[in-house]
C-alpha angles and dihedrals in degrees: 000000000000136000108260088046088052088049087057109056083040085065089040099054090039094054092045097051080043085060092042102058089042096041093033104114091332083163109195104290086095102152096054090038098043101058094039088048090041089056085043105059086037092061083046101047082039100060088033096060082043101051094036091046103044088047104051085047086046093058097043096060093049102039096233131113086194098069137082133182092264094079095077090064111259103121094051088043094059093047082049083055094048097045090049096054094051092042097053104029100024130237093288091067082063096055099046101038108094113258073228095063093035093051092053096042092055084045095053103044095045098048089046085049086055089039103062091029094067087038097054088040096043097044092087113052120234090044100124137202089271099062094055082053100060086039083058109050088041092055087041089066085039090064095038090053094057096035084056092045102059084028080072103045093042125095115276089228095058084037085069091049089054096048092058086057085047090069142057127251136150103200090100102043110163098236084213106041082047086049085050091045093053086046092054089038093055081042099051092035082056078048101049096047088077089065097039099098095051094064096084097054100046093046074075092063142259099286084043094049094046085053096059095048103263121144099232098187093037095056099028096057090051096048087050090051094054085045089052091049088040097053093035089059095042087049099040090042102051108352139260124324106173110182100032097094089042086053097047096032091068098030086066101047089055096049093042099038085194136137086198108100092203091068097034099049101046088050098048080054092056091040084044098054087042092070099035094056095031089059101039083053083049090051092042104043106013102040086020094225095313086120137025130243094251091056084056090037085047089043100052098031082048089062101034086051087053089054102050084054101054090035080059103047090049086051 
């Protein structure tokens, strides 16, 4: 079978679970069940093309099917943000601060952490990606460590309040800030074109890519920049998902069996969407609403990660 005709039944079966979730029991109150649906499977496509897209650039920059852009930080960081509003202002702050205010706050201070972190690793030349790497995972425990720490002195009450911003969930979704989210995502994907052709090369490496003529640190610190915006608006938006775009980043690369990111990309966004839509359908119908979609996504990318582990140390 070949790509395009994967990619097909992959939109097929994407647009059909997308009918599903919206037509499913719909009753006859339509006009109260079908906005609230319809806001509903656009926050979900919407974190899954982000997720899918940020991470598949993510590991081809750094040459690794293992990573994901968590591992710079962010995710910690925004559960630091939200414990620390809860710790110093109380959980009625949350309540009564905005989703507005909340969503651009997360958004601001994660793409300033990015921000200054590229800046400070790429001053000096001859600092890598793999350095940033190692400066991120060692600033995301940083971030755990003091998120757990004020999570334990904290009232158990407000604890519970926390927990509900800590994962994702996409039964509150703010109809403007979502609107705002799809406007940054058609700016940053004009923006991104610029950068397209140059994902093949650099999948061969840094030494490959410089050889051909590409300008790594140009192009990679921009790349970086869009994932950091990418990753700052899904997590702000809905919450974290850690292991979604590790799940549907290799799954991918094992259906397409391709080099060529046009092809990769678009169909980690349909495999993407799958699972997202296909989850949130699991936790709704299945679990009826006692868990939420990133504790199944966690579950099953937990494994799969496991397994990539073990797959590579027999290899």
């Amino acid at each position: 079978m070949n790509i395009k005709a994967k990619l097909s039944i992959l939109a097929v079966a994407a647009l059909a679970l997308i009918a599903t979730f919206i037509f499913i029991k719909l009753g006859t109150n339509w006009g109260y069940a079908l906005p609230r649906r319809g806001i509903k499977i656009l926050a979900i496509v919407l974190t899954a093309i982000t997720i899918a897209f940020s991470t598949m650039v993510f590991q081809t920059i750094t040459n690794n099917r293992i990573l994901t852009p968590s591992i710079l930080g962010l995710d910690s960081l925004y559960g630091l943000i939200q414990t620390v509003v809860i710790f110093g202002f109380g959980s009625t702050t949350i309540s009564m601060m905005s989703k507005n205010v909340n969503f651009v706050l997360c958004v601001i201070v994660m793409v300033l952490f990015a921000g200054v972190l590229y800046k400070i690793i790429f001053k000096r030349d001859g600092q890598n990606i793999y350095f940033l790497l190692l400066v991120g995972i060692i600033f995301g425990t940083l971030f755990q460590s003091f998120s757990s720490f004020m999570q334990v002195l904290i009232d158990p009450n407000e604890y519970l309040r926390l927990q509900d911003k800590l994962f994702a969930s996409f039964n509150n979704v703010n109809k403007d800030l979502l609107y705002i989210s799809i406007i940054a995502l058609i700016f940053i994907g004009v923006y991104f074109m610029k950068f397209a052709k140059y994902l093949d090369v650099l999948s061969l490496g840094k030494e490959q890519a410089v050889n051909l003529g590409v300008d790594y640190d140009y192009v990679v610190k921009r790349l970086l920049i869009i994932i950091a915006i990418l990753v700052s608006i899904s997590t702000a938006l809905v919450g974290p998902i850690t292991f979604l775009g590790l799940l549907v980043t290799n799954v991918t690369h094992q259906l397409i069996g391709t080099y060529k990111h046009k092809y990769l990309i678009l169909g980690s966004m349909l495999i993407s969407i799958i699972a997202l839509v296909g989850g949130q359908l699991i936790v709704e119908r299945v679990f009826t609403f006692t868990t939420t979609i990133s504790v199944v996504i966690n579950l099953v990318g937990g494994l799969y990660f496991i397994y990539l582990l073990l797959k590579g140390n027999k290899s």
